[in-house]
N, C-alpha and C positions, 0 to 999 in steps of 0.2 A: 172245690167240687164242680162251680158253675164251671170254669175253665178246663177238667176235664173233660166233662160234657158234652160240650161244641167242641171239641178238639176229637173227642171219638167220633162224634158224627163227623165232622170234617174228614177226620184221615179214612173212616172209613169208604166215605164217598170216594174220595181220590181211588182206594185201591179197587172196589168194584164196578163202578156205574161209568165209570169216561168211554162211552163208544168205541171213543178213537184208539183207546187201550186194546179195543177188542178182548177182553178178558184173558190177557194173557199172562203165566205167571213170570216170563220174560217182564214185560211191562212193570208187572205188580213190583216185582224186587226192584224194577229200578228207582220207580217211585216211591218205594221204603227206605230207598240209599238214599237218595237226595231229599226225603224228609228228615231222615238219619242227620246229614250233614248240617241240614240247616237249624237241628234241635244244637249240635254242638257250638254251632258258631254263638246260636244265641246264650249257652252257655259262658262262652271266653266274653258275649259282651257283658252278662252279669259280672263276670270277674273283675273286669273293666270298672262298673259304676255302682255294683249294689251298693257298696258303702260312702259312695263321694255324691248320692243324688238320693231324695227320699224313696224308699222302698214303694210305699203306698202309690206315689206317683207314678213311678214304674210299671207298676203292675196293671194300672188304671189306662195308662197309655197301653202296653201291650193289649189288654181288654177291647179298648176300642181299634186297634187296627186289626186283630184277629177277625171284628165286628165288622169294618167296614171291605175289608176282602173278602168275609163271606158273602158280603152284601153285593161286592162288584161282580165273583164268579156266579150268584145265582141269576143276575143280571145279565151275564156272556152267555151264561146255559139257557136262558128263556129266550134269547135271541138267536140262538143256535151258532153265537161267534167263537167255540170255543176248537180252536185249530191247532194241528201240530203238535208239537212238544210241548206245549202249554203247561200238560198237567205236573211235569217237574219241575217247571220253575215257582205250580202252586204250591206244591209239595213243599219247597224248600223256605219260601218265604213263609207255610204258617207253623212251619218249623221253628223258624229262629225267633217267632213273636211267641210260641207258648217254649221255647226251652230259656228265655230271659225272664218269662214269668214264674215259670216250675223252680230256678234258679234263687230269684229274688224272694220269692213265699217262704220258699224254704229257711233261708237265710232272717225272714221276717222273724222265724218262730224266735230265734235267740234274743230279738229285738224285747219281743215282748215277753217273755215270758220270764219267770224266777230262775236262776240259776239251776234249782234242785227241778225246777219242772220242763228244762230244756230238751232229755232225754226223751220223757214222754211222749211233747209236743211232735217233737219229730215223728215217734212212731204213730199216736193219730192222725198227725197231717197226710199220714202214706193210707189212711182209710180213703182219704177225698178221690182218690185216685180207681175206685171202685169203679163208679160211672164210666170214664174211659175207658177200661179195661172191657167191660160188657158192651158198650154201643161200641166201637170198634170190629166185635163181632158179630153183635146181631141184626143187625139192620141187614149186612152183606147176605144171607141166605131166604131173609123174608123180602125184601125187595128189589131183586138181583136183574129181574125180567121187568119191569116197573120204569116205562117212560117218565114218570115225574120224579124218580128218587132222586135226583143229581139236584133240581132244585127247591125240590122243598125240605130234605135233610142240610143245604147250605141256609136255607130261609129262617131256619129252625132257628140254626147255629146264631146265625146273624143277631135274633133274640137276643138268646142266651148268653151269647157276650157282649151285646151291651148291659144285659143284666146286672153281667157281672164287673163289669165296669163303673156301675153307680152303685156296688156295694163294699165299692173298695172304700169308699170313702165313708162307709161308719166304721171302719179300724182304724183302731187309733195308729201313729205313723208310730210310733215308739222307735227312731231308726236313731241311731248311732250314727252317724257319716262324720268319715275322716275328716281332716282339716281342712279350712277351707283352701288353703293356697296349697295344695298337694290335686296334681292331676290325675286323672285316671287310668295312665300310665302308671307316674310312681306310686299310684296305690295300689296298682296289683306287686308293683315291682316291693313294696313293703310289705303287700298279707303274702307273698311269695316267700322272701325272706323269714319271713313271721312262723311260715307254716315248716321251713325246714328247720327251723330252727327250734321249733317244739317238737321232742323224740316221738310224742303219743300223736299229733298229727302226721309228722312225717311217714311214721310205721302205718299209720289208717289210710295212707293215702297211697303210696304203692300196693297195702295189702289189698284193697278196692281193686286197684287198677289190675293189678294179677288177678284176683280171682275174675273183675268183669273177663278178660280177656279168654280165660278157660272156660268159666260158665257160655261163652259163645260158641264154640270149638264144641264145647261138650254137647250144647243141646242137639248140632248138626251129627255129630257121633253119636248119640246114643239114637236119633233117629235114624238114622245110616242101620246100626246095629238091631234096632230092633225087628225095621221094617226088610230091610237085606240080609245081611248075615246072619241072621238065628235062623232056630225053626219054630220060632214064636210067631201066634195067629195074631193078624194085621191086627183085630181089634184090641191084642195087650197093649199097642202103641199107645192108642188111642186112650184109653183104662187107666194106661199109666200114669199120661202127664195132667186128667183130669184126678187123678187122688195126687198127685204133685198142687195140682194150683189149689185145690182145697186145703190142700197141709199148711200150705202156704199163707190162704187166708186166717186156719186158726193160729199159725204160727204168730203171727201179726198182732191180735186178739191177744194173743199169751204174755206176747213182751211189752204191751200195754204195763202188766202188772208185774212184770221185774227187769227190767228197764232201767228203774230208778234205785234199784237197790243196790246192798254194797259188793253184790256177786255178780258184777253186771260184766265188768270186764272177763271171768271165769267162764260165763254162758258165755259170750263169743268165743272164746277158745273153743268148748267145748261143739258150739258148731261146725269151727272150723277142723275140729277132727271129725264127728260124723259125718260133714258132705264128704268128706275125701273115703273115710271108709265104705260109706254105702254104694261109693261108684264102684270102687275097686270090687265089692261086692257082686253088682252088677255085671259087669264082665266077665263071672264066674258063672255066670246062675244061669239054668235052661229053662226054671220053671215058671209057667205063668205066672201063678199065686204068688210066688216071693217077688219077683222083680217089682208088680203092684206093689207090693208090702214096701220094698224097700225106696220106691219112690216115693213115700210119706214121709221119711225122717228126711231124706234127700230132697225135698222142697222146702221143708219147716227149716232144717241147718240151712238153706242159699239164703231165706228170707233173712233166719235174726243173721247173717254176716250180713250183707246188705244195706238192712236198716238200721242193726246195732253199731254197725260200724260209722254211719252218718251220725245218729246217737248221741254216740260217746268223742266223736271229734267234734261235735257242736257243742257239749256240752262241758268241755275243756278249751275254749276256745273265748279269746277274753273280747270283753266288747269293743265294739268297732270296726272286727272283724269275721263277722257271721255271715254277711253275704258273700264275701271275697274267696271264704274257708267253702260252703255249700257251694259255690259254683263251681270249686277247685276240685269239690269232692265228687259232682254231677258231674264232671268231665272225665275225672281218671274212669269211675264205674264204666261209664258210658263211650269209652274212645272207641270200644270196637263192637259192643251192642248195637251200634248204630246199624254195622252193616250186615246184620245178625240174617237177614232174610235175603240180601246178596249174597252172603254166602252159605246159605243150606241150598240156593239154589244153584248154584253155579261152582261150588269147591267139593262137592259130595267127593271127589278123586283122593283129597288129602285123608281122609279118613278110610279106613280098614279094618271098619266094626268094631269090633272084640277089644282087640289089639291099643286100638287110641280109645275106647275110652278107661282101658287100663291106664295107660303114659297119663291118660291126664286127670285121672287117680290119685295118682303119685305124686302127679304134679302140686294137686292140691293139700296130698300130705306134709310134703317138702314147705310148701307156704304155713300152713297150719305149725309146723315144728319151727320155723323161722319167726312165726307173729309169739309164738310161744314166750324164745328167746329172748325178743323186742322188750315181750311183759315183763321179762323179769327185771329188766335194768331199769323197765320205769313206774314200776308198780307200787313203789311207797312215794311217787310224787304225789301230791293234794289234789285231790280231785277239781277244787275252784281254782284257777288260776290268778283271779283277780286280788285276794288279798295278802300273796306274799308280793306280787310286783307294788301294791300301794304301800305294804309294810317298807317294804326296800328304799321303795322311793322317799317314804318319810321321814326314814331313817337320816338318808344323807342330808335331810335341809334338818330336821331338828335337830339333829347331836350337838352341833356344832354350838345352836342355841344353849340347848339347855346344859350345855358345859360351861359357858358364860356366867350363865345364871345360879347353876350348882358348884360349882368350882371353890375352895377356899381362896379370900380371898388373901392375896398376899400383904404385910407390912408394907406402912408407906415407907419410902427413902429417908433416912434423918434429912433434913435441913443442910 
């Protein structure tokens, strides 16, 4: 939470208050892309070392460097050195220090947590994310005109993550890390291997990666549609996607409490046919009143695919490879959410209202009857994966024992 925190005041500084931006939404998007980029890189480096270096320690170093470059640009900005293209290279570097930590926490939960409470954890750890989510927004309208926002929303931050820096250290490391003579090469190159090689990761991790990549496309089309091609008043845009993120939150709230049950796999289906039906919906519908209405199940269904889908591949996912799997899982979501604000502002041309956000409707139908599919061939695997690989394993060194030992014995040879 503390890391969300500084990281909403942070990115929100970057996209309003830099002068030299001039408040442009030219500017703004590009400094979303190259925050974008550098959330992913630090993704691929979680992939790299969550499991080959302690969690705790990771997170504690990311902490402190988020800390001390808040500390260096509040510094540049009180001195008034902050020139140029500056603010995209800030953008990207406190990028890759909170997408290695977003990465690694994530992947922590498996560390710590019970097998049967791994689903859970995941879905409350996605509360922490609250704080970011509101300062990111609100500070940009209340101190937009405000000579001191740039450095005392970075001075804040500075705080706050070293805050969060010295509280890493009452978690316990509970980290699993690979072997020690395995590099951080061949440990991605094994949770790689690892993960295609598991049907229920494999199927969670392109199905992520598909819907991240239509959820981006979509949010740019239905805004395209609402605000251009209908003849819907500008403020149902607006109405809409604010009873979307509320659905959203109680969607969150909801799968808290079935999550962990044994219809857990089922409710993600099932979300993943209502997102797809209620766009398709959508693109039908003229009327204020329903389009709100139906962007309520249409927020609730993105959330639980989303987070249940994180969920339930963490929660199949045997130990040692929790950080490796979340980082893998935080990339596919995210390969093109990144550049989600590049392109509502600059591709508005690919979409055609109505029309795309039917195609990708469908699209999402098509996915949804594909994950369906997936379920069925691997829906009576065990949900714990760890004790048929140790059963297996045990198998082959004992048999051989206890065939030794139970065996009749044979007559001795006569003389």
């Amino acid at each position: 939470m503390l890391l969300g925190a500084g990281y909403g005041l942070t990115l929100s500084t970057q996209s309003h208050f830099w002068e030299v931006a001039d408040y442009s939404t030219t500017a703004i998007a590009w400094i979303g892309l190259t925050n974008g980029i550098g959330i992913v890189v630090g993704y691929l480096a979680a992939a790299l070392y969550a499991d080959c270096l302690s969690k705790q320690r990771l997170v504690r170093v990311s902490a402190v460097l988020l800390a001390v470059m808040s500390g260096l640009v509040a510094l540049l900005e009180l001195g008034d050195l902050v020139r140029g293209e500056w603010f995209y290279l800030i953008a990207a570097l406190f990028g890759i220090a909170h997408g290695l930590a977003a990465a690694v926490i994530l992947g922590w939960v498996g560390d710590l947590l019970p097998r049967r409470l791994i689903a859970k954890g995941v879905v409350v750890l996605s509360l922490a994310s609250i704080p970011l989510g509101v300062l990111i927004a609100v500070p940009g309208p209340l101190l937009r005109e405000e000579s001191y926002a740039t450095l005392t929303l970075f001075a804040i931050s500075f705080v706050i993550y070293l805050f969060a820096s010295v509280c890493t250290r009452h978690v316990p490391i509970g980290s699993m890390t690979s072997q020690g003579h395995e590099t951080a090469v061949r440990g991605l190159r094994a949770a790689t291997r690892y993960m295609w090689g598991d049907v229920r990761l494999r199927t969670l991790w392109w199905y992520l990666l598909l819907v991240g990549v239509l959820a981006t496309l979509l949010y740019a089309a239905l805004s395209d549609y609402l605000l251009l091609d209908s003849d819907l008043e500008p403020i149902v845009h607006s109405w809409s996607f604010m009873a979307r993120g509320l659905a959203t939150f109680a969607a969150t709230i909801g799968l808290v409490f079935v999550i962990g049950g044994p219809s857990r796999w089922r409710i993600l289906l099932g979300a993943a046919v209502v997102s797809s039906i209620t766009v398709v919906l959508v693109s039908f519908t003229t009327q204020q009143a329903l389009v709100i209405l139906l962007f309520v199940p249409q927020g609730m269904a993105m959330t639980v695919i989303a987070l249940g889908g994180q969920a339930l591949a963490l929660s199949v996912t045997r130990a040692g490879f929790f950080g490796r799997v979340a980082a893998l899982l935080l990339f596919a979501a995210y390969l093109l959410n990144f550049a989600a604000g590049f392109t509502r502002n600059f591709l508005y041309d690919w979409f055609d209202g109505r029309w795309s956000v039917l195609a990708l409707g469908l699209l999402l139908l098509f996915a949804a009857a594909w994950l369906y599919r997936q379920w069925r061939g691997f829906r009576h695997l065990p949900e714990d994966p760890e004790p048929a690989v140790d059963q297996r394993e045990a198998g082959v060194w004992i048999a051989p024992h206890l065939g030794d030992h139970l065996a009749p014995q044979k007559p001795a040879a006569p003389d």
